[in-house]
C-alpha positions, 0 to 999 in steps of 0.5 A: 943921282940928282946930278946925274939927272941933272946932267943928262937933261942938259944934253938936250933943247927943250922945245914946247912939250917935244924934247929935240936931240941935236945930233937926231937926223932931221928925217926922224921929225918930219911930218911926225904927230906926237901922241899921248898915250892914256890907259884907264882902268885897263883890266884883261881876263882869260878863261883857263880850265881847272882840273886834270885831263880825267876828272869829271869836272873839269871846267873853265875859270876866269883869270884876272890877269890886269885889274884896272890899271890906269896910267898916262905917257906923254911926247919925250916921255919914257916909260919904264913898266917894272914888276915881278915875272907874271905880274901882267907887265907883256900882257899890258904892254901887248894891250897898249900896242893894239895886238892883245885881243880877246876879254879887254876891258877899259879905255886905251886912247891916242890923242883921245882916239881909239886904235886904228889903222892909221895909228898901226902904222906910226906904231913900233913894237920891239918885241922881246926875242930879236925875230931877224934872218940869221943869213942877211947883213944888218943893212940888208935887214934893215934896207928890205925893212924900208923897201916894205914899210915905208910908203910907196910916195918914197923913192927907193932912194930915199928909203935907202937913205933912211935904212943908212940913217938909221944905221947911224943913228944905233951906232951900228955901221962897224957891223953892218956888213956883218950877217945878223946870225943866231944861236947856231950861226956866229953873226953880230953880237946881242947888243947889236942884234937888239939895236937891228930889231930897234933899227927895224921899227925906228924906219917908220920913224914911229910917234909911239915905240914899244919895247919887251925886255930890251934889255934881257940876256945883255950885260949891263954896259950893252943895256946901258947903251940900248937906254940911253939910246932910246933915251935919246929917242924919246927926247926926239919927241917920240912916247916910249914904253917898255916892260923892264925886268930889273934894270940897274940904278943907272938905267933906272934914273934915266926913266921919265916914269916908272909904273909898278904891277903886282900880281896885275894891281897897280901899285905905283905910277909916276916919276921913277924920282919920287918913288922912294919918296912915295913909299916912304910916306906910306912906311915902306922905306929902304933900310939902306942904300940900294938900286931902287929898283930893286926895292920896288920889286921887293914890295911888288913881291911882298917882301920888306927888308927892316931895319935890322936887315930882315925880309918881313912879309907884307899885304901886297894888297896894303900897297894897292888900297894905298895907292888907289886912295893917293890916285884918286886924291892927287893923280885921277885929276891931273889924268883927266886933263891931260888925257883931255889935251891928247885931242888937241894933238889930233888924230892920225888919217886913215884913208882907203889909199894908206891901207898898204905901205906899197903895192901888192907887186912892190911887196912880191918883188921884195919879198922875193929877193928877201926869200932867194938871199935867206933860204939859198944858203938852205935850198942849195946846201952841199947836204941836200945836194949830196943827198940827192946825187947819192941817191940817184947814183946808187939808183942808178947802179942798182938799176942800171942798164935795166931793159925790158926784159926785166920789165918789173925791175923797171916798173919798181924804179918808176915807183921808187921814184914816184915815192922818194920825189913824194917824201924829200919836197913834203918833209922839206915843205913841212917845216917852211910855215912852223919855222916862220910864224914868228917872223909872219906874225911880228911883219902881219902884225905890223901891217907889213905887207899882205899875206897872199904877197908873202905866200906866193914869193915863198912859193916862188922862191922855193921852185928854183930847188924845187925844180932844179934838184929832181932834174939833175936826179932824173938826169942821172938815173933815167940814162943809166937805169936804161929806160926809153932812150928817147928825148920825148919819153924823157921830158914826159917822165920830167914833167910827171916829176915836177909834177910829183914834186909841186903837188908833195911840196904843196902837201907839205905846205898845207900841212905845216900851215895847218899843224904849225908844230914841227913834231906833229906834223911830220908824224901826221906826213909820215901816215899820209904818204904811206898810206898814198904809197900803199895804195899807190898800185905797186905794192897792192894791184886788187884792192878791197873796195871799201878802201880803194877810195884812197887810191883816188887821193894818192899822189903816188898812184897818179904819178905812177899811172904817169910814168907808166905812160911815159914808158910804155904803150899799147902794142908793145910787148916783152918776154914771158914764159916759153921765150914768148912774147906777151902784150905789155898791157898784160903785166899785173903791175901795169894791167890795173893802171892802163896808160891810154891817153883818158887816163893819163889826161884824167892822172894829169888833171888830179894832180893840177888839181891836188897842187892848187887845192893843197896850196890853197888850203895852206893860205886859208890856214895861215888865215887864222895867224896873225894879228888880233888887230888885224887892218881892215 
């Protein structure tokens, strides 16, 4: 093993404290400050309640889940954070990368300086599941990343030559060509997959990298390339900290430092080299060759394998009281003045004009077309298509040539419409804002860019499917079903559609904003739009009123009242009884709605309304996502 180290250092130029790979493309250093990360004495409470849903006395228990962890990473360092599941290992690593907020306690420094904005932004966190857009290719991945990360003083250019470095740089230019994919979409591989999520934050050419399990789910060959790559990294200058479940011995060795959690105590902290070494001297000895990092777990989990080959319990607390007396004697010293040097490097500026990367319109224009290239291949779906034409194909049939003498037939096609143009854009809207929340907090996270330029280029990118669906729908019934052949009639009962539509889809978007799971809150729509359908004026005309107020919050009873007005006006007649002749107004069905021009005017100005109210409600919603460290 000693060889191996020993190898592996001499593939580098040491240089001062900065370790400077050769082969590293000269944009990874420019204009970089090195930080020393210092932790001390780091503890994190939660409050969790305690007894069942019907007991009495239910009430609200502390949790310990860090308890004074203390620890200290410097420029070319990489830090290895091993421990058993639930030990605090995401909890403390989410803590160091400034996105833990609530009960923290202890001091988390720099170069001596707290977290701040300016520090957000030279600051990567990988987190564990590779949040990516299954349908971009790795360089439009990694390019949108550098169009929105990177300052606006680089020129898209430039930031096309970083997205290229960087591709170089992982290794992945054989695939990067290829759709990123996911579970359900054959794309890159889970190695490759990993090194874009990588890729992603090494573009800010960040001076502190964090990373969750960045190598769970891959096999030990693909692990060992994400290593030593982040080894490399780390030689570059850069401080990097990672949570690792149970990494191989050769990946173990090629750790700068190794910090060991039990249960939230901190049982080891130093050179992965001397952690054998440690434990021996206080009677815990490995019985036999084996990969050390399983012998570290062992003990994290109170387990000790004798000398006759058989687990022996151990106090997981002995190893704590023993490790705290070795700090305080050797290491709390040693702590303190490097953790003092950290000033000397300097603090990170934070002005008003480096509070966003780009401009608001450069964030809107990207995200755009980040929008139009993923969801095409959704919004434009041969399925959806088909749905549609089907639909207004057999509405058409079912009502064709449809003329005023069979004027409820046509009342009820103009409601069906109303009602299947209310029920597609919602269910479709709903799902927009659960699907993306990973991906809106992993980007809010980073400071990527503002929300109110991610909401409105998903609404923007939506409309094309949102507008050009219904028309094709309303071309085909509208002609066959026999209604006003009349280009004005036409393009009214058009523009009371998409008005329908905008109004559903905003319903939508407020509602999976607000609900954020998929379940509950299409359950939750289900209920609304029916009871906006019953009290839409088809179905019920005379209303009990103590309810009727629901008729003033329908979708379905102002877009009705439209398409009424689209058709239909005063003086116009049909036949009744006797082979007479009946004033229209007259018709139970219309006689409760009217269609003079105040009320049409008056319809028309509820659903404006409804379509920026709903939309609104879903940005304040979205709000509350987000970022416990949020900028300022």
């Amino acid at each position: 093993m000693d060889q191996e180290m020993a190898d592996i250092e001499s593939q580098t130029i040491y240089k001062g404290s900065q370790t400077v790979h050769e082969d590293e493309p000269d944009i990874f250093h420019k204009g970089k400050r090195p930080v020393i990360l210092k932790f001390d004495e780091v503890v994190y409470k939660i409050k969790s309640k305690k007894g069942g849903l019907f007991e009495k006395n239910t009430k609200a228990e502390e949790k310990v889940i860090l308890k004074g962890v203390t620890g200290i990473v410097q420029p070319g360092e990489m830090l290895a954070m091993l421990g058993p599941s639930g030990s605090g290992k995401t909890t403390l690593l989410t803590a160091l990368g400034g996105r833990l907020g609530g009960r923290l306690y202890g001091s988390i420094t720099y170069n001596g300086e707290p977290f701040s904005n300016a520090m957000k932004r030279n600051t990567g966190f990988v987190t564990q599941d590779d949040v990516l857009y299954p349908h971009l290719t790795v360089t439009e991945t990694l390019l949108f990343t550098a169009l929105l990360r990177l300052p606006k003083s680089v020129t898209k250019e430039e930031k096309v030559m970083h997205a290229k470095a960087v591709i170089d740089q992982l290794g992945l230019t054989k695939c990067k060509d290829s759709i990123v994919g996911s579970p359900y979409l054959r794309g890159v591989s889970g190695g490759e997959r990993k090194r874009v999520s990588i890729g992603q934050e090494l573009l800010i050419n960040p001076s502190l990298l964090f990373l969750d399990e960045p190598t769970s789910g891959l096999d030990s060959t693909t692990a060992q390339r994400i290593v030593s790559t982040l080894w490399e990294l780390a030689c570059g200058g850069r401080t990097i900290v990672m949570t690792i479940h149970q990494p191989s011995s050769r990946l173990y060795y090629m750790f700068h430092k190794v910090l060991l959690l039990s249960e939230g105590n901190l049982v080891y902290f130093g050179k992965g080299s001397e952690a054998i070494e440690y434990f021996s001297n206080i009677g815990y000895s490995p019985a036999m060759a084996m990969n050390p990092s399983d012998f570290l777990l062992d003990l994290a989990n109170g387990i000790y394998t004798d000398e006759l080959n058989e687990d022996q319990t151990i106090d997981k607390q002995q190893l704590v009281s023993a490790y705290k007396n070795r700090f305080k004697a050797q290491l709390k010293p040693l702590l303190q003045e490097i953790g003092d040097s950290g000033k000397s490097q300097g603090r990170f500026q934070d002005t008003g004009s480096e509070k966003w990367p780009t401009s608001w319109s450069q964030q809107f224009f990207v995200l755009l077309r980040r929008d139009v290239k993923e969801r095409k291949y959704e919004s434009f779906s041969g399925v959806r298509i088909c749905q549609v034409l089907v639909v207004a194909l057999i509405s058409g049939l079912l009502w064709y040539k449809s003329d005023i003498s069979h004027l409820q037939d046509q009342i009820g096609l103009l409601f069906f419409i109303s009602g299947f143009w209310g029920f597609f854009p919602l269910f479709q809207a709903i799902f927009t804002f659960p699907q993306e929340l990973m991906m809106l907090e992993k980007e809010r996270s980073s400071g990527t860019y503002r929300l109110s330029s991610y909401f409105m280029s998903r609404i923007v990118a939506d409309l094309p499917m949102e507008l050009v669906l219904p028309t094709i729908f309303l071309l085909i019934t509208y002609w066959m079903a026999g209604l006003k052949a009349n280009v004005v009639n036409f393009l009214y009962t058009l523009l009371s559609l998409l008005l329908n539509v905008l109004v559903a889809q905003g319903l939508g978007l407020a509602i999976g904003a607000v609900v954020l799971d998929q379940k509950s809150a299409t359950t939750l729509a289900s209920v609304i739009m029916l009871c906006f359908l019953l009290a839409g004026g088809f179905y019920v005309q005379h209303v009990p009123k103590f309810i009727a107020w629901v008729k003033y919050i329908s979708i379905s009873y102002y877009t009705y009242q439209l398409f009424i007005g689209s058709q239909y006006h005063t003086g116009e007649t049909y036949p009744c009884s006797n082979n007479g002749q009946c004033p229209i107004v007259e018709f139970p069905a219309i006689k409760e709605m009217g269609f003079h021009f105040h009320g049409q005017a008056l319809a028309a100005l509820a659903l404006v309304i409804m379509l920026i109210g709903y939309r609104l409600i879903a940005y304040f919603a979205l709000m509350r996502i987000g970022v416990t460290k949020k900028l300022a």
